[in-house]
N, C-alpha and C positions, 0 to 999 in steps of 0.2 A: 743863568736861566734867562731865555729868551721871555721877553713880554711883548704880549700879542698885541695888535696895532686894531684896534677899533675899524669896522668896513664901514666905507660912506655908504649913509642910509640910500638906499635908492629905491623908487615907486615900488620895486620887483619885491623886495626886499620886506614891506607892509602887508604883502598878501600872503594869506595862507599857503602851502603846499596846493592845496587839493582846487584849490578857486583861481588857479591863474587861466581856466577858459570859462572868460567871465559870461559867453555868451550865453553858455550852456546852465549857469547854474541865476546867474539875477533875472532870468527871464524866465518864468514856469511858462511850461506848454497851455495854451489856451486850444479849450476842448470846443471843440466844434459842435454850432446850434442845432440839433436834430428834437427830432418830436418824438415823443416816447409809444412805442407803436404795439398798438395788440394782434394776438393773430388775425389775419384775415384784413389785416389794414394796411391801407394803400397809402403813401403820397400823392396827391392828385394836383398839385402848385402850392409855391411857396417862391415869397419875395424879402428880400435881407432887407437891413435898413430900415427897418419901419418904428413907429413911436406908440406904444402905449401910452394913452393922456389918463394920467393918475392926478394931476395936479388940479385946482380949481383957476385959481388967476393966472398961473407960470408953468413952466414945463420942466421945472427944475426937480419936480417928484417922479416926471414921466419914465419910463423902462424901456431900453433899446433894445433890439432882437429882429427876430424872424417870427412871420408871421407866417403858418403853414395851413394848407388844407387837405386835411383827408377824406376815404370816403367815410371815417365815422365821427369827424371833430374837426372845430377848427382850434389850433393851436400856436400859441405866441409863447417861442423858447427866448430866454436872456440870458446872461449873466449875472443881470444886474440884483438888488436885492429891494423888495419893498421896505421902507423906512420904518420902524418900529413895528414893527409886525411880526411874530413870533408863528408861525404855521404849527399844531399838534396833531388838528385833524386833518388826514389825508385819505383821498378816493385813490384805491390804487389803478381803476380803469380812468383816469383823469386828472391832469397836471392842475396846480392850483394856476393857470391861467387858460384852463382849456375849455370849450364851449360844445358841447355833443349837438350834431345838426340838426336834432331832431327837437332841438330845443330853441334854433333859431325859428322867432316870431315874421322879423324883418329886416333884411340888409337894404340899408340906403348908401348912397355914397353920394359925394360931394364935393364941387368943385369951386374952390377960393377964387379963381381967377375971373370966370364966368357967370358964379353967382350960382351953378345949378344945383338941383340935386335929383335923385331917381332910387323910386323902390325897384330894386330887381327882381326879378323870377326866375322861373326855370324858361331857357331857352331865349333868353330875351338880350339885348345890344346895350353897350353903352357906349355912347358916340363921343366921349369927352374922358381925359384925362383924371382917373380921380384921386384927389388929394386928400381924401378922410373916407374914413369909412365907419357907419355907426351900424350895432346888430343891435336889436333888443330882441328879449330872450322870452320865451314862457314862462323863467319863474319869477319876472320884474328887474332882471340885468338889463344894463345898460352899456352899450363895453365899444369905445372908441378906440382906430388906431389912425395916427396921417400917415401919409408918403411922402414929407417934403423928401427925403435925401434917398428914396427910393428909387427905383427904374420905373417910368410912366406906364410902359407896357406890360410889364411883369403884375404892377399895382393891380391895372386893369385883369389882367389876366386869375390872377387868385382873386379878386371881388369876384367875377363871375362864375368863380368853380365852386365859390362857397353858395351862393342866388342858386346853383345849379344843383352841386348836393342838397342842400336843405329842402328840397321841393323832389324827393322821388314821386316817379311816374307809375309804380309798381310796389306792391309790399314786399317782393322778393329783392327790388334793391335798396331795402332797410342792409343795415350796417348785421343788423343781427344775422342773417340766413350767412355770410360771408363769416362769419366769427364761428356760428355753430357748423360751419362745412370743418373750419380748420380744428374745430375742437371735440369733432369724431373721431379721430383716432389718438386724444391722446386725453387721459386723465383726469390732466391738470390745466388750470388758466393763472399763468402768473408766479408756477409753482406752489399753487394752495390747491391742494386736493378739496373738491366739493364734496357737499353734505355729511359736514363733521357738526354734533351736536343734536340736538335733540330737532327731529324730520317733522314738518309742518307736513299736516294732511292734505295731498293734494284733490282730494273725490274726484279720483279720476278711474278706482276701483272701487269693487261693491265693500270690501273689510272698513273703509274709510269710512262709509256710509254704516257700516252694522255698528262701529266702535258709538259712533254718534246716535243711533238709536238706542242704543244700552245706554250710555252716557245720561240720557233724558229720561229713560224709561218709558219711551214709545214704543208700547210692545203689540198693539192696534196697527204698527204702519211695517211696511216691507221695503227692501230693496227691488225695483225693477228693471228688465236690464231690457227691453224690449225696444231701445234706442239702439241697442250694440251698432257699429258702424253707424251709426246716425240713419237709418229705416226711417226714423219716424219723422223726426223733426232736426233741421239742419242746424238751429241752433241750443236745443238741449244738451246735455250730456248726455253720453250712454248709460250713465247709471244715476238713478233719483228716487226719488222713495214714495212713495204712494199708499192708500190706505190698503188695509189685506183684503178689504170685504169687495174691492175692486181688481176685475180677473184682467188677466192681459188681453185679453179679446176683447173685452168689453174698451178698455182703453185706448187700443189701437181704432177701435170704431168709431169713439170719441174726437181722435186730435185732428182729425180732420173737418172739424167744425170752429177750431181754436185758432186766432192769428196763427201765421207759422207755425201750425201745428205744435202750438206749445199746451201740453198737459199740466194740470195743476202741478204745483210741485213742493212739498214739505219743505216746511224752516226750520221747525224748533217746536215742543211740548212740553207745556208747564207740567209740574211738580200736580199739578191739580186735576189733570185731565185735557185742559184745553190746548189746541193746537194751533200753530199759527202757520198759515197755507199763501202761496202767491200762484198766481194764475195771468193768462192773457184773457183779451177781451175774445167773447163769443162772434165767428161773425153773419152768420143766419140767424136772424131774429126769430127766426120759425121755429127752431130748437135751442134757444135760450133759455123758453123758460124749462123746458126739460132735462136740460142738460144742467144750470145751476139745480134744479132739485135734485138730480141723481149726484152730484158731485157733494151737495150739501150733506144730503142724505148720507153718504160714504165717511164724511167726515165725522156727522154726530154719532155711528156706531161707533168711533172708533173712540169714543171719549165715555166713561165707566161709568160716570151720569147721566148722557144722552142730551147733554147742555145744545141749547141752540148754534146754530151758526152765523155769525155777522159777516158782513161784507162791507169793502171800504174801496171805494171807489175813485181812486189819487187821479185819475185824468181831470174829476170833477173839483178837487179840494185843494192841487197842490199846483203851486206853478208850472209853463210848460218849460222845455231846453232852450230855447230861444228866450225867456224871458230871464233865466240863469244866466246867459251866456251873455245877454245887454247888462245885468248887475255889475259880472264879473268884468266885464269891458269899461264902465264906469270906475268902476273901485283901483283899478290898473291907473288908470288915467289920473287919479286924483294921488292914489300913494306915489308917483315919480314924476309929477309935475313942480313946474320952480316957479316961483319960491316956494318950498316945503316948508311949512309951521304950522307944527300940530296944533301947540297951544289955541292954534288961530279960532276963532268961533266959527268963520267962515268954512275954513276944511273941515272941522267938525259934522255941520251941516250939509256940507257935501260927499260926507261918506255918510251920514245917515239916507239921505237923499238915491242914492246906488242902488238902494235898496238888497245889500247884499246879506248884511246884518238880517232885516227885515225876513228875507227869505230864510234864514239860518234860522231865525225864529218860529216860521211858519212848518217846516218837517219837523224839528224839535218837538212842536206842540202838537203837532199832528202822529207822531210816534209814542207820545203822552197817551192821548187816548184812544189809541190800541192795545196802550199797555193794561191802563183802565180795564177794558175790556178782557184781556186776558187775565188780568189778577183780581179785580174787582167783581166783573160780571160772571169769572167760569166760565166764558162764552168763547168756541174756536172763533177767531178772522181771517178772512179771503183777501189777502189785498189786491185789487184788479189795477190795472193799466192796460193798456192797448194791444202791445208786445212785450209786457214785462220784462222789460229787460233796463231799466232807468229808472223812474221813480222808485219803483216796487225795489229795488237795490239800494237803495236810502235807508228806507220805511224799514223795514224787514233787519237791513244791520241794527240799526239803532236801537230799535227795541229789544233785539237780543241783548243787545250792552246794557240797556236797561235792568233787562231780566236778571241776567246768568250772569255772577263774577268771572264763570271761565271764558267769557270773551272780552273779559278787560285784562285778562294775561295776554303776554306775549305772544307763544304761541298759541292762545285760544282767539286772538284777535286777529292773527294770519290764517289760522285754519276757517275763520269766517268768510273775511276778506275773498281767500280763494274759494271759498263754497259759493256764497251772496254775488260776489261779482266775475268773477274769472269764467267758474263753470258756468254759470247760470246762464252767462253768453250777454254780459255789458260791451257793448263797441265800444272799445277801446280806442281801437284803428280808429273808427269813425268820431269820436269825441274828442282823442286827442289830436286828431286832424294830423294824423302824423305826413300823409301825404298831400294837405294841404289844398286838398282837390273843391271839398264843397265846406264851405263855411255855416250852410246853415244848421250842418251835423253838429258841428263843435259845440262841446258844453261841458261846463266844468264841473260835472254832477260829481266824481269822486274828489276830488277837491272842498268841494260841500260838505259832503261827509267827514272827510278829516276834520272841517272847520266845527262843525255838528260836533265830534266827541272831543275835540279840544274846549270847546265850551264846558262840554260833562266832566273832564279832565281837571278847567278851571277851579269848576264848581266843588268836587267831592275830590282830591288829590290824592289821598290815602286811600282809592277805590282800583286807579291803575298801576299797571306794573312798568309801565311804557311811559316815556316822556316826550315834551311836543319836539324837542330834538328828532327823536326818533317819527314821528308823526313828518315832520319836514322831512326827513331824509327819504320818505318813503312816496310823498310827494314829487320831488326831485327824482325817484326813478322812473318814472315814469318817460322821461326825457333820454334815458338813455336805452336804444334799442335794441340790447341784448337780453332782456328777461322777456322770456315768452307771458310771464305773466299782466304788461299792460301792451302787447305788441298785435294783439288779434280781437275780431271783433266774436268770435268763438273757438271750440276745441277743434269741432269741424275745418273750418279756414284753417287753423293753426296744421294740423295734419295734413291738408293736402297740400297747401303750398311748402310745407316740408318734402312731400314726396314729388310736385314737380321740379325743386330745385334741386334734388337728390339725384333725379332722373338728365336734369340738365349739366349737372357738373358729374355725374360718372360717378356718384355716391353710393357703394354699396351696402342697403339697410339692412337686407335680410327680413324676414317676413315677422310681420308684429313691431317693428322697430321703427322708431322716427328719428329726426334729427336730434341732436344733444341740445336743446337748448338751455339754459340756466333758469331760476325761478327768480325772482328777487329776493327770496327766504331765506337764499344762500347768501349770509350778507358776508360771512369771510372773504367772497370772492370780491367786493368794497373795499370793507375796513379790516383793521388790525382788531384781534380781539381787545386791546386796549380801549379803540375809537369807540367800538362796541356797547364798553360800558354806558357811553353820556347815553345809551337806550333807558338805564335803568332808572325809575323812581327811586329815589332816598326815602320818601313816604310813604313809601307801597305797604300796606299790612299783610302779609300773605295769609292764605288761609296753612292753621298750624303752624306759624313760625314759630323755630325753634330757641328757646333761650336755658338758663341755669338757675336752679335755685338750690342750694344749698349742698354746690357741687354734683346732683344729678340735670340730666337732661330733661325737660317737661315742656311741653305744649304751652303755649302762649294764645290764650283766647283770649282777645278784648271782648266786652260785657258790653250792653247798650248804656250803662251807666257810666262808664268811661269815657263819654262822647260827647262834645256840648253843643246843643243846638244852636250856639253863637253863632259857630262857623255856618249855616246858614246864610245869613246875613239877614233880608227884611222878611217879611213874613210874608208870603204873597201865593198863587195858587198857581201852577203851570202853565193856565190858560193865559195867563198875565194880569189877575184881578184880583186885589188888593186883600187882604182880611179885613175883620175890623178893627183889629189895630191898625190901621190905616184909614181909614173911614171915618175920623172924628169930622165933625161941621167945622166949618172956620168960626172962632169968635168973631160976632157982631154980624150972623150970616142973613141976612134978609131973608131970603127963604127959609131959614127957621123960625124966624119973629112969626113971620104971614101964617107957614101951616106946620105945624110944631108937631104934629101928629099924620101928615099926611103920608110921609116916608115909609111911617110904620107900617099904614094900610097897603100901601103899594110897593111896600117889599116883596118882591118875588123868594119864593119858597128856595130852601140850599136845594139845589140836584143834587141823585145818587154819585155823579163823576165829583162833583164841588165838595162833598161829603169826603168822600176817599181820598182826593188830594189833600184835603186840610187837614184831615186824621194823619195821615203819612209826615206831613208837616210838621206836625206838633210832635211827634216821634224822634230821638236821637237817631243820629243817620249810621247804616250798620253798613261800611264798604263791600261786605259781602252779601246784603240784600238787595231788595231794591233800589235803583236809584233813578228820580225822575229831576227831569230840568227846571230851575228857578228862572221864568221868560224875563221879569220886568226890565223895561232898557236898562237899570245901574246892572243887570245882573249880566249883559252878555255886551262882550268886549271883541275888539277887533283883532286878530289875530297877531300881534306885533310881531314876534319873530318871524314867521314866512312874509307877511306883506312889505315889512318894512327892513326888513333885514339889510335889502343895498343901500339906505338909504344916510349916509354921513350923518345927518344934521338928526335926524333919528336916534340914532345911538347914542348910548349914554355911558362914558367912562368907568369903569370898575364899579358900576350900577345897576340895576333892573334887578329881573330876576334872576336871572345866571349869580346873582350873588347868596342871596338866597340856598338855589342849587349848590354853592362851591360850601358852604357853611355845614347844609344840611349833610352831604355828601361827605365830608371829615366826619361827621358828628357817628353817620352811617358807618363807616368804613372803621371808627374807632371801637365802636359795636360788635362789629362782624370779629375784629381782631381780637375783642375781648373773650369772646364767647368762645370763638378758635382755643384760644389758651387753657380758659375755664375747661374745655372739652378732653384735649390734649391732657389736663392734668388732670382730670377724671379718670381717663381712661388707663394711665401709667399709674395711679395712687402717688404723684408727689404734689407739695405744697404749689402753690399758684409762684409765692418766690424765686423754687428755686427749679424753673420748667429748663429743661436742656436745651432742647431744641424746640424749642416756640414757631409755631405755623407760618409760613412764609404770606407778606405781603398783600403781594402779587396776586394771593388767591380771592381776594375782594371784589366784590360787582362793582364799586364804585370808580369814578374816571379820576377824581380829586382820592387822595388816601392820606389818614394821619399815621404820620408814621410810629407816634408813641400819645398814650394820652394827654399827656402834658404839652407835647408838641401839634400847636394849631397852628399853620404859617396864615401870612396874609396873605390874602386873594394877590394870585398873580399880574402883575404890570399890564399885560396884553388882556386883561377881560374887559370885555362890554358887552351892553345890553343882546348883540346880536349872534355872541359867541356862540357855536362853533365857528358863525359864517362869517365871514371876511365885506363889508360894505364896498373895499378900495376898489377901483376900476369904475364904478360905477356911474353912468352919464345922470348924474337928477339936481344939475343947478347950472347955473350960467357956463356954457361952453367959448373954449378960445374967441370962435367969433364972434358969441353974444348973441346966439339964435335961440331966445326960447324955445322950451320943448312943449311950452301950449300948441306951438303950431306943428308938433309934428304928433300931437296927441287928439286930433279933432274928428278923426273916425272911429267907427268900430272896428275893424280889424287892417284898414291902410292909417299907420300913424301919421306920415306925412298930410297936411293942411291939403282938402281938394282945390282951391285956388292954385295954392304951387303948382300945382302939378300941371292943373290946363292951362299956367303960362308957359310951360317948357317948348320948349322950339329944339328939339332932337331929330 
């Protein structure tokens, strides 16, 4: 028998079969950088090479790619991956490094060489090569890229397309009229079929308007349609509600005496009779006072007591847009300025100083004693402004949220939202300066508002169903210019620039039919139903939540005795004035030695308002009653997650409240899962033991889920104080060159220092 002779090993010999074409299998194909494009979106330039600065001292954090421009974002693709950073929540219209144009504030750019720098605009030159380029953004981004290893002209070229989109000339070349041309003939965006789930009310028909008069039992007021096509007034709705004892003749003879012909228009009717009404200002004095009597008049038949009518006068009591819009400009300037340190006494002082807080206090308190009024006195109110269409959109929501638990639901709080500001005809357009045209429009009245029921939020937790997560996110859409709902400054406007841009691209509507545009309500067309959940409170008590006792299903009613007036906090009166627990003398007070009794005589008497809050006070708080605001400064805080959210040195490691939230959210979700089973084994007759098939998961409102009772994990690696949002990218400390950002923070709306700029020599 032959023995076989061992083969010299050779290189060939070590390799696999299948791997001897080494090229094809050690080298994976590298996919090439493109920008995730929705319909109706363009490439408009885009330069390779470019550096995201993530890093603070070094560049060794920084992300390589392509920086692109479209007409509806600017967006930087990589490969690369951010450093410890776990991404969960995803906008599916928007890459987690993408910036919607509608959101850019200010593109500057900046040249190492020369020392320059320049705010762009639309239509305007840049005579120098630029080597950085910084945006800041509307919601407090900050977002740097260079070009050292770019092409000088390419750099150049996409700096000015992005100056150029961000500044439309037109509302027809918003991103949105391009998106809803492509998304008429087809279903879906993104492959998610809209409006799945329970349909927020748009009152944009009269049944919208009937549901909500039954809903109240305003059976005194009517639907009137005497706007249809907008006849009457171009920024009303076609349909709004009015009292019955007032004819449509007589109303049409009226609005022609009313700012743009705006007619009174229904809010909301207590349980009690009283009604709560907004109107514009009259502008013939000559028929003023004829016309508040007869409107007055109209009001009190319609209330079953015949209660007076008040009127409240917000041009005269509340801040104006421009005094908002200086706050708002302050408070920007001081949360992204460096060196950021809260703890500081100094920044402290300078966001009290903003006076933005201050103004949050001021509608707060001022929607207090309306509510007064409506619950206290029986008495309807008129709120006036000018053109009702800004303060009176404050005033009017809040006290609803006030009033009525169904507007601190979900959808009772979007069905407001669109009623209070959409229909009613808020400039959108014009406040969130989308076109960038006149700055003295801009003001961040809805924004207020958010900040208004995040304070109420603070306050009574277990009142909403909504979390400030969802509160920011709904801020944040306003920046992206596909929901018709913050893109017009009326329904009017919304409609016919639908039907001119219909008429110019060859859009066949058919009669009665507008462009598709999306709501913001449709949030699937966002996020994942998963994302969805962080909307939901863990502390929400809903009204009837359902629980188990003794194997059947019963109604769950908290008792006012189950409530502890702790969670109040001090004891103080809405107006911001102390009780007397509060009010002791200081020991050894001089003034008491001297007149020991004087205080006594010259105690002013409680008021009927002072009376009502303190009684409300002393009361355990019933999430599904009233609920009025606690003003004193410990009690009202600055909004940390929206203002501070990009800000590094801000955030706080597997801290804040998001911890809180991950805790309560198991606790929640272990609940939901319990009751699931207990129901499940109800309904079958077997032991809770030995359940067959036990209700899946997945069916929990909550974003965090425990997946067994005994099973609590610990808060995930990736949480901080700013979660869902991501801080990284963010420009708010010392930059590579070491340019503070005081100097490019010294304007109201040009961040760049006006020094720099009159020394440019371009």
């Amino acid at each position: 028998m032959l023995s076989m002779r061992p083969l010299k090993p050779t290189f060939k010999s070590y390799l696999p079969p299948l791997q001897t074409d080494v090229n094809k299998t050690v080298q994976p194909p590298i996919k090439k950088l493109e920008a995730k494009l929705l319909p109706g979106e363009i490439v408009v330039n885009e330069v390779n090479f470019v550096r995201k600065c993530i890093g603070v001292d070094s560049s060794q954090d920084d992300l390589w790619g392509k920086l692109i421009c479209t007409n509806f974002k600017v967006s930087f693709s990589t490969h690369d991956t951010l450093p410890q950073q776990k991404f969960q929540y995803t906008n599916r219209l928007l890459g987690e490094h993408d910036i919607p144009l509608a959101c850019v504030e200010q593109v500057v750019t900046v040249n190492d060489a020369k020392g320059k720098q320049k705010v762009l605009g639309s239509n305007k030159k840049l005579k120098f090569n630029p080597m950085e380029l910084i945006i800041y953004c509307k919601d407090f981004r900050i977002v740097r890229f260079r070009f050292d290893e770019a092409g000088p002209e390419s750099a150049k070229k996409v700096c000015l397309a992005i100056a150029h989109y961000s500044h439309p000339a037109d509302p027809q070349l918003l991103f949105g009229f391009e998106f809803a041309g492509k998304r008429h003939h087809s279903s879906t965006v993104n492959g998610i079929d809209p409006g799945v789930g329970p349909q927020t009310p748009l009152f944009d028909r009269p049944s919208d308007w009937d549901r909500e008069i039954k809903r109240t039992g305003a059976s005194e007021w009517r639907v009137c349609s005497i706007n249809e096509g907008y006849a009457i007034s171009p920024s009303l709705p076609e349909y709004f509600v009015v009292p019955v004892s007032l004819a449509d003749q007589d109303l049409k003879q009226y609005s022609g005496f009313f700012t743009g012909q705006r007619l009174p228009l229904w809010c909301w009717n207590h349980p009690n009779g009283s009604a709560l009404v907004r109107m514009a200002s009259i502008k013939d004095p000559m028929q003023q006072r004829k016309l508040d009597q007869r409107i007055c008049t109209a009001i009190t038949k319609s209330h079953p007591k015949r209660s007076d009518v008040l009127k409240s006068d917000l041009d005269k009591t509340l801040p104006n847009i421009q005094d908002i819009q200086a706050a708002f400009v302050r408070l920007r300037q001081i949360c992204v300025i460096e060196p950021f340190e809260e703890t500081e006494e100094r920044w402290l002082s300078s966001v009290e100083g903003s006076r933005w807080l201050e103004y949050v206090r001021t509608f707060l308190k001022h929607a207090a004693e309306v509510v007064y009024m409506l619950e206290g006195q029986h008495a309807s109110v008129v709120l006036q402004e000018e053109e009702d269409r800004d303060l009176n959109c404050v005033i009017s929501s809040l006290v609803l949220i006030m009033l009525d638990p169904h507007y601190r639901s979900r959808l009772g709080f979007q069905g407001l939202v669109q009623r209070e500001w959409v229909m009613a005809g808020h400039r959108f357009l014009d406040r969130c300066n989308h076109l960038k045209k006149n700055d003295r429009e801009e003001s961040p009245l809805f924004l207020l508002f958010l900040n208004c029921v995040w304070q109420l939020m603070n306050q009574y937790p277990t009142a909403f169903e909504f979390t400030e997560t969802y509160l920011t996110v709904l801020s944040d859409s306003m920046w992206i210019p596909i929901f018709t709902t913050f893109l017009f400054n009326s329904s009017r406007q919304h409609a016919e620039h639908c039907r001119e841009f219909a008429q110019s691209k060859n859009i066949t509507l058919g009669e009665g039919k507008t462009l598709c545009f999306p709501t913001v309500w449709d949030w699937d067309q966002q996020f994942s139903r998963k994302d969805q959940a962080l909307f939901n409170s863990p502390l929400y008590v809903g009204k009837g939540t359902s629980c188990i006792h003794s194997g059947t299903v019963k109604t769950f009613k908290r008792t006012k005795k189950t409530y502890s007036s702790t969670l109040r906090g001090l004891n103080s009166l809405p107006n911001g004035m102390l009780t007397e627990l509060d009010t002791f003398p200081r020991r050894n007070s001089l003034a008491q030695r001297l007149r020991p009794d004087f205080s006594v005589v010259r105690e002013a008497p409680e008021s009927p308002s002072e009376r009502f809050f303190r009684e409300w006070l002393s009361r355990p708080t019933d999430p599904h009653g009233l609920l009025l605001p606690q003003l004193l400064p410990s009690h009202l805080r600055l909004w940390r997650l929206y203002f501070l959210r990009w800000v590094p040195e801000a955030q706080i490691s597997r801290g804040g409240p998001i911890m809180a939230f991950h805790r309560l959210s198991l606790l929640a979700d272990e609940i939901e899962s319990l009751q699931a089973q207990l129901r499940h084994c109800s309904s079958v007759g077997t032991p809770p033991g030995s359940t067959t098939n036990p209700p899946s998961s997945e069916s929990g409102r909550m974003y965090f889920k425990a997946h067994s009772p005994d099973d609590l994990p610990s808060p995930p690696e990736y949480l901080t104080s700013s979660f869902p949002f991501s801080p990284v990218g963010n420009l708010c400390r010392r930059n590579i060159l070491g340019t503070p950002l005081s100097k490019f923070l010294s304007g109201a709306k040009i961040w760049l220092s006006t020094e720099t700029l009159a020394n440019e020599t371009l």
